[in-house]
ZASE-538630 format. One record per residue (C-alpha): residue number from 0; chain; y, z, x. Coordinates in steps of 0.05 Angstrom, whole numbers, plus 5000, padded with zeros to 4 digits. Each point is the difference from the previous one (the first is absolute). Example, Ala and Ser with C-alpha at 12.3 -4.5 7.8 and 13.67 -1.06 7.14 Angstrom:
% ZASE-538630
+-----+------+------+------+------+
: pos : unit :    v :    w :    u :
+-----+------+------+------+------+
:   0 :    A : 4910 : 5156 : 5246 :
:   1 :    A : 5069 : 4987 : 5027 :
+-----+------+------+------+------+
This chain:
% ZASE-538630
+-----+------+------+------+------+
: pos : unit :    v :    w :    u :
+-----+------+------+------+------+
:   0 :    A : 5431 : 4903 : 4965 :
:   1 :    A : 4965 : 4998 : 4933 :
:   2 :    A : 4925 : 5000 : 4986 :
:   3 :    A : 4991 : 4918 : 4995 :
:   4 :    A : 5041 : 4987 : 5053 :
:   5 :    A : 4966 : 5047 : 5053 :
:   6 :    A : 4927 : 4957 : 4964 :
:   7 :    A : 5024 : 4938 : 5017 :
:   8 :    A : 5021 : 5016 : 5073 :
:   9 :    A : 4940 : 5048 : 5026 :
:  10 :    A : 4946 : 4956 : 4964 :
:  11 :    A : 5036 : 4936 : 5048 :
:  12 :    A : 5000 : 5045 : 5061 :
:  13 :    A : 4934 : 5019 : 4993 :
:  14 :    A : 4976 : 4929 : 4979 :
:  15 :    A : 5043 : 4977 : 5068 :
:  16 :    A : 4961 : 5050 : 5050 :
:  17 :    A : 4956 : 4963 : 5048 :
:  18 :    A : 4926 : 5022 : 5005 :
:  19 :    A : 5020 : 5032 : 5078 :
:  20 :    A : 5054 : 5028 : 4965 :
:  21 :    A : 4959 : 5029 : 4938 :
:  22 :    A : 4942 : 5027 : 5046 :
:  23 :    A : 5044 : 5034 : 5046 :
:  24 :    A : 5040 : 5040 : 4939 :
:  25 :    A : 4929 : 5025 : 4970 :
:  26 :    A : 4977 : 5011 : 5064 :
:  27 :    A : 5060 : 5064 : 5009 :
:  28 :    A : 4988 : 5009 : 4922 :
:  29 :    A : 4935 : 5016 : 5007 :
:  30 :    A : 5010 : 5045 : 5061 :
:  31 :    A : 5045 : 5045 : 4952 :
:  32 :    A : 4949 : 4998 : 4948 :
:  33 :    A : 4946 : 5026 : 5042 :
:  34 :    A : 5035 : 5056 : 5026 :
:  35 :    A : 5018 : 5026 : 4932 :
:  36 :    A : 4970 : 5067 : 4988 :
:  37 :    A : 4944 : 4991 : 4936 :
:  38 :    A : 4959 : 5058 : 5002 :
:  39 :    A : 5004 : 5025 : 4942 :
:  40 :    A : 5013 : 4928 : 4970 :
:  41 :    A : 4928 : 4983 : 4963 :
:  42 :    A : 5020 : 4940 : 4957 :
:  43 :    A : 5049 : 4944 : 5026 :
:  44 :    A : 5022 : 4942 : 4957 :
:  45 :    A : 5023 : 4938 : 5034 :
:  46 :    A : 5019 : 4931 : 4980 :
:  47 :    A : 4959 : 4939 : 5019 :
:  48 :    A : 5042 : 4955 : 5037 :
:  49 :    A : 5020 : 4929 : 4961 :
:  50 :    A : 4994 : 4949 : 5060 :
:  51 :    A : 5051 : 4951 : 4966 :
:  52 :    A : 5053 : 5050 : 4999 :
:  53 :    A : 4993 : 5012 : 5073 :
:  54 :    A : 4984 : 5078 : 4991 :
:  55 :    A : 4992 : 5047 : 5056 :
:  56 :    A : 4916 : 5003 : 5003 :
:  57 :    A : 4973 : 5055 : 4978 :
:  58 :    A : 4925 : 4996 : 5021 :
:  59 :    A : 5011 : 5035 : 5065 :
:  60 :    A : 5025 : 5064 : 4966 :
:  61 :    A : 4943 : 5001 : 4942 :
:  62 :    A : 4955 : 4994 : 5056 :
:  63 :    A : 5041 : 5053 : 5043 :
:  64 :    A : 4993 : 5041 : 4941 :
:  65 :    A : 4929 : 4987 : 4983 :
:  66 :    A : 4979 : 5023 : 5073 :
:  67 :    A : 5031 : 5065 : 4977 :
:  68 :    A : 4959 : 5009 : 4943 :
:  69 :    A : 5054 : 4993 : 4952 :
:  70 :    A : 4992 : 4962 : 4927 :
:  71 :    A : 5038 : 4940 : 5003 :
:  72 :    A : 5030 : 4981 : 4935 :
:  73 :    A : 5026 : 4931 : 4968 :
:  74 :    A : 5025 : 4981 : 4937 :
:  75 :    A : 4993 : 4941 : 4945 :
:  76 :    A : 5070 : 4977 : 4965 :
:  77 :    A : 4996 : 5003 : 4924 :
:  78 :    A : 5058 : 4939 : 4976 :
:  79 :    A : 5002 : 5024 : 4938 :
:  80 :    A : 5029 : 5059 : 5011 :
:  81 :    A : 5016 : 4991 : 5078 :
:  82 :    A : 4962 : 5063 : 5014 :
:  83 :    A : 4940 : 5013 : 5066 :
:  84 :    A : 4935 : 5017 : 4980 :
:  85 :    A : 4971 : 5041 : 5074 :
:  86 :    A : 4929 : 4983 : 5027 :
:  87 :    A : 4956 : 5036 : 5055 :
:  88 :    A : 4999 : 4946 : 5054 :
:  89 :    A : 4943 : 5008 : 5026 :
:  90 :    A : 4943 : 4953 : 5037 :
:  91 :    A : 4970 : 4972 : 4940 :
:  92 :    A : 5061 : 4986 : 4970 :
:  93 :    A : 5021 : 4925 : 4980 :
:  94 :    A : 5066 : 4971 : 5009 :
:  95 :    A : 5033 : 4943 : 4965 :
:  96 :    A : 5073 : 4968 : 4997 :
:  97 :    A : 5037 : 5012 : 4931 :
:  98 :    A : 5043 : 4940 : 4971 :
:  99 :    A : 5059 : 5023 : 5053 :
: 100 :    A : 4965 : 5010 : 5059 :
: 101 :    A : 4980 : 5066 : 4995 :
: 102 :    A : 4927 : 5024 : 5035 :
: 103 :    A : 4967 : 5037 : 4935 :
: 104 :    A : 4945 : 5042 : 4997 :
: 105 :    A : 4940 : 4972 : 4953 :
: 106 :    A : 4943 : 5043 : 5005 :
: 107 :    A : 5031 : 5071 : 5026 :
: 108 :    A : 4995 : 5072 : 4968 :
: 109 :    A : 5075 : 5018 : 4963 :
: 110 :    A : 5030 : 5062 : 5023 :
: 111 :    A : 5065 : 5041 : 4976 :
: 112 :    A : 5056 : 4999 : 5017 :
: 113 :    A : 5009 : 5076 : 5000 :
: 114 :    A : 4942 : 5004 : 5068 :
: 115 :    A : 5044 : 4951 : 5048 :
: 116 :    A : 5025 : 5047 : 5054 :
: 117 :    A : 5034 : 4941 : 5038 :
: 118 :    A : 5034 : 4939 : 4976 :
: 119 :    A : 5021 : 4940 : 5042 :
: 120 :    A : 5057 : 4960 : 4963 :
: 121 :    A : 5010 : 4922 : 5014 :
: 122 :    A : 5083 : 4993 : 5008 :
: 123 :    A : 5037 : 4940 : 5014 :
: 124 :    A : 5055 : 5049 : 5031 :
: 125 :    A : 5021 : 5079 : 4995 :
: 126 :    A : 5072 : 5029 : 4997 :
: 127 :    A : 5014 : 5058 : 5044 :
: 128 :    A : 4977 : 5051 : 4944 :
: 129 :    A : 4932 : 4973 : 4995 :
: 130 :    A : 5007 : 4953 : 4938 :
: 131 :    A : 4969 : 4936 : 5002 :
: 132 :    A : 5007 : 4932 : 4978 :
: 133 :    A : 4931 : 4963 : 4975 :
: 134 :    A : 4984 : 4933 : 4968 :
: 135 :    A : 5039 : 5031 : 4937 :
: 136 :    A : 4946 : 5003 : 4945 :
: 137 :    A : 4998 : 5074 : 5006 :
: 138 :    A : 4923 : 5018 : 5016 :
: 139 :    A : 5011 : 5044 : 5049 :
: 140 :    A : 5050 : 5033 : 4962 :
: 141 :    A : 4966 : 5023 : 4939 :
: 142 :    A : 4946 : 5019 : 5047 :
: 143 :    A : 5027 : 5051 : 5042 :
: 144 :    A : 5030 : 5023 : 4938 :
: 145 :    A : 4934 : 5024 : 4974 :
: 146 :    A : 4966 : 5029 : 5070 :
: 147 :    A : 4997 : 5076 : 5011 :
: 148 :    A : 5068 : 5032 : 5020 :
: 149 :    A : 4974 : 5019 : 5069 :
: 150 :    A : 4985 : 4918 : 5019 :
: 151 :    A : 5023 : 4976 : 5073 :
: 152 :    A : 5029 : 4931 : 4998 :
: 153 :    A : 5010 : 4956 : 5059 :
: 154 :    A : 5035 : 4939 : 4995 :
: 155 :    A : 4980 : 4946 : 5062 :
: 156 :    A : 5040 : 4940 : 5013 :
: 157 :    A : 5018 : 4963 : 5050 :
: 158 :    A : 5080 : 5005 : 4999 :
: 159 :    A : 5048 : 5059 : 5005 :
: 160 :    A : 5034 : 5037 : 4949 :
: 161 :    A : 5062 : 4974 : 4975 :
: 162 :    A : 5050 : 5040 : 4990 :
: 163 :    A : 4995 : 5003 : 4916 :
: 164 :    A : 4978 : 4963 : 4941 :
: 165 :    A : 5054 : 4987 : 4955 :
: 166 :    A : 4956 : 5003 : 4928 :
: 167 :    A : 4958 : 5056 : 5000 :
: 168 :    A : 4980 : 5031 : 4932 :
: 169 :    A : 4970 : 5054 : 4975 :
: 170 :    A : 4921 : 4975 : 5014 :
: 171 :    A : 5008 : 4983 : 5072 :
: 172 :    A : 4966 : 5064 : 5028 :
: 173 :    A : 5021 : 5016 : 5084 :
: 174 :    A : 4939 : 4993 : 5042 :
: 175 :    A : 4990 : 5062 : 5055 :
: 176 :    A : 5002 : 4956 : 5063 :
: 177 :    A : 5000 : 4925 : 5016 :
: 178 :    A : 4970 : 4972 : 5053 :
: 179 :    A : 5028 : 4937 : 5037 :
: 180 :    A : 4995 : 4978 : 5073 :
: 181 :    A : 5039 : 5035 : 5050 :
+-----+------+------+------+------+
């Protein structure tokens, strides 16, 4: 199945999960999160959740994390360019919804790209190789492009791999695991 196709499908079965239903798949996401092993991670970036898309929640894991003594960080979408700007998430740090939805970061310290150790990746669904299908603009694309070579990426979702995505190009990059409920 191609790219939009796969969109329009996972975004409805996501937007048709019930609440029960949606706390009982973070609930075993979050289990394999925690047990990860992170220590030697220092600097994790994760996405904030957008509420109206029905995304897994991710304050349980930045808080997981935080307890750890890890630095969270978040990111701020550029338009013009469809690029992430990364921000230290940290307890002073002010959050505001974008024109799509988006949690932002408005008063937070910019860090590069080149010191995230740890990247979570928002997917609407994975292939069996690890490549991902997002919302399609491309952000997350162009920003694992630029991270340091040695970068862990973990895609979480709440469906299983299918079997392949039809369309992939040159830019999708493979993430090293997925996590999904079991």
């Amino acid at each position: 199945m191609k790219k939009n196709e796969l969109r329009v499908q996972y975004k409805q079965k996501r937007k048709d999960l019930t609440n029960s239903q949606k706390k009982e798949l973070e609930l075993n996401i979050y289990q394999q999160v925690f047990n990860l092993e992170v220590k030697n991670i220092k600097n994790i970036h994760l996405f904030l959740s957008m509420k109206k898309f029905n995304e897994i929640d991710t304050t349980p894991i930045i808080k997981f994390f935080k307890g750890l003594d890890k630095k969270i960080i978040v990111s701020k979408c550029n338009f013009h360019d469809d690029s992430l700007t990364h921000y230290l998430l940290d307890k002073n740090t002010i959050l505001e919804l974008n024109k799509f939805g988006v949690p932002e970061p408005v008063n937070a310290k910019e860090i590069n790209v080149k010191e995230i150790d740890l990247v979570f990746v928002p997917l609407l669904i994975s292939d069996m190789k690890k490549y991902r299908v997002g919302y399609g603009k491309g952000f997350y694309d162009r920003f694992l492009a630029t991270c340091k070579k040695e970068v862990k990426t973990i895609g979480i979702n709440f469906f299983k791999p299918i079997d392949s995505i039809d369309d992939l190009n040159k830019y999708d990059i493979p993430l090293d695991k997925v996590i999904y409920p079991q």
